[in-house]
C-alpha positions as a printed Julia matrix, in Angstrom:
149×3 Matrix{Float64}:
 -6.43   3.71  -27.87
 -4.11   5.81  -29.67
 -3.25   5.45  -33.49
  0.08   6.72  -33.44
  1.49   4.08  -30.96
  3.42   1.05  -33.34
  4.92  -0.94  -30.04
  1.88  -1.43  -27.46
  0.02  -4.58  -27.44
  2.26  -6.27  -29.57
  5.58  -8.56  -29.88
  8.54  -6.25  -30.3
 12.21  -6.8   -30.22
 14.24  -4.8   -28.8
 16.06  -2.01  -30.64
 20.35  -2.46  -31.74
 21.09   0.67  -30.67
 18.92   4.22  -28.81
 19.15   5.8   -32.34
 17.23   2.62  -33.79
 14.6    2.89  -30.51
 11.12   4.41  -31.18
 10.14   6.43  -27.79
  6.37   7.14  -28.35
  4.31   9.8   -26.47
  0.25   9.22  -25.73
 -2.09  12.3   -24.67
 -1.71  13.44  -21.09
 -4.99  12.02  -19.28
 -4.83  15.11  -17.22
 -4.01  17.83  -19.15
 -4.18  20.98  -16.67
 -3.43  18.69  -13.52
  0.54  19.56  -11.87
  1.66  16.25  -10.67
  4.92  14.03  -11.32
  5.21  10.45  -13.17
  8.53   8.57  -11.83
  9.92   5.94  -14.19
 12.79   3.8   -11.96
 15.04   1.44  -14.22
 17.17  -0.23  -11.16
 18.76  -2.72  -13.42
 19.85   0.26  -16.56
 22.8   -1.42  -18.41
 25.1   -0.32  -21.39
 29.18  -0.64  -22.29
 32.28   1.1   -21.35
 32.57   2.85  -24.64
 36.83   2.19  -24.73
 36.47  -1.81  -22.92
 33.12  -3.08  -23.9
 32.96  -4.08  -19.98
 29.13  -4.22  -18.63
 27.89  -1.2   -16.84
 24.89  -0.47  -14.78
 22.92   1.9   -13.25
 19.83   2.78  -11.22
 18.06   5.39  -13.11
 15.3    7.29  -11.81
 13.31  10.06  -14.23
 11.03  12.3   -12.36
  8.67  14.58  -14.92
  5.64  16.73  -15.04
  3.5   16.27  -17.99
  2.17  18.7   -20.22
  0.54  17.63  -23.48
  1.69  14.28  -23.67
  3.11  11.56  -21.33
  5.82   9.09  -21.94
  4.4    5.2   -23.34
  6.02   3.48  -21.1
  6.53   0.02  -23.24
  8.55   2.19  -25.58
 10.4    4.11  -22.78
 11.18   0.04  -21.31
 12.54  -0.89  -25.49
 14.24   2.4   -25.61
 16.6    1.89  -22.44
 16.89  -1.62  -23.36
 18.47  -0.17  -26.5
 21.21   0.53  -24.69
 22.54  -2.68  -23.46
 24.96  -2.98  -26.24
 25.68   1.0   -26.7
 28.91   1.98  -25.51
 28.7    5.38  -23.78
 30.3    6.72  -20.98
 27.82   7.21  -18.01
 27.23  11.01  -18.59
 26.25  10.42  -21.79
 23.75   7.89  -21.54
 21.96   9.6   -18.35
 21.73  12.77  -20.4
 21.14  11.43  -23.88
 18.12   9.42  -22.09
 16.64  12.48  -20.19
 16.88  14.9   -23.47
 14.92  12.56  -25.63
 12.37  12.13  -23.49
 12.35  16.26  -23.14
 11.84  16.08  -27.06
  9.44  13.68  -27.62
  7.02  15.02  -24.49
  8.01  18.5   -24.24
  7.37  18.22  -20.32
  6.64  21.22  -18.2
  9.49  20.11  -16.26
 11.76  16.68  -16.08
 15.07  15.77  -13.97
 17.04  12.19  -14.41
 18.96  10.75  -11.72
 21.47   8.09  -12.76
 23.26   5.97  -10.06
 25.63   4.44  -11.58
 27.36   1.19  -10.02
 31.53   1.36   -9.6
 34.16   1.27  -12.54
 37.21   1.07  -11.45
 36.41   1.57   -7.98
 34.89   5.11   -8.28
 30.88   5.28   -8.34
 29.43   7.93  -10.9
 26.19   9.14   -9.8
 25.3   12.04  -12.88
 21.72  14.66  -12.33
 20.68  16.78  -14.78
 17.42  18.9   -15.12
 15.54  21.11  -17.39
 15.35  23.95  -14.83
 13.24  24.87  -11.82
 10.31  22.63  -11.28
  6.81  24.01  -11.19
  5.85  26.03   -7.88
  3.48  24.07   -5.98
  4.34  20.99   -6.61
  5.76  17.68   -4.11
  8.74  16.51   -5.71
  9.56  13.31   -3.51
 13.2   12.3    -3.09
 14.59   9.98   -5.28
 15.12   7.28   -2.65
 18.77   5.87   -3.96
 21.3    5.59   -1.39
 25.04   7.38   -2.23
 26.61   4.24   -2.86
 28.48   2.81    0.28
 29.93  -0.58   -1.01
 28.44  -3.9    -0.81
């Protein structure tokens, strides 16, 4: 398969913490071909950086390859990584869609994180690396504004 790859098709614990987390990058199957891989992680969790209270999220990452595409058993460790990270939600949706930008170098990549209440307020945070490629059918993310349960 691919050399370079140290997680895939073997036991591996979960990282302590995103800096300790290994995101990996294979080549692009399609190199040339505009389309969009969507990664949805409806059960994201980290801490409240100032309690240490649970938080969680539905994160959705929406990105057009280039070069390389995103392994996704290390993308799965690396957001695991986070369950014991305190961060405040901004943070984590951003710090999440910027490493993947580095390790991939995308032509184009937005994050969506729907974040569940704290302290009664839902935080939903976006973020994107700029227009997305002309041509191309972006579907919507499909998570509801959050009404209450």
């Amino acid at each position: 398969m691919n050399e370079t790859l140290t997680q895939l098709g073997q036991a591996t614990p979960i990282p302590a913490s995103p800096d300790k987390a290994v995101l990996e990058k294979v080549a692009n199957p399609h190199p040339g071909t505009l389309y969009v891989a969507r990664f949805a992680a409806p059960e994201f969790t980290s801490l409240c950086p100032v309690t240490g209270q649970p938080d969680f999220a539905h994160l959705v990452i929406d990105y057009v390859p280039d070069g390389w595409i995103v392994e996704s058993k290390s993308l799965k460790l690396y957001l695991a990584s986070f369950r014991n990270h305190g961060a405040f939600h901004e943070d984590c949706t951003l710090a999440i869609g910027k490493k993947i930008v580095e390790t991939v170098q995308p032509q184009w990549l937005r994050i969506g994180g729907y974040w569940y209440p704290r302290g009664g307020i839902p935080i939903d945070v976006f973020w994107q690396t700029g227009e997305p490629p002309r041509g191309l059918w972006i579907p919507d993310q499909g998570v509801a504004p959050y009404r209450g349960r």
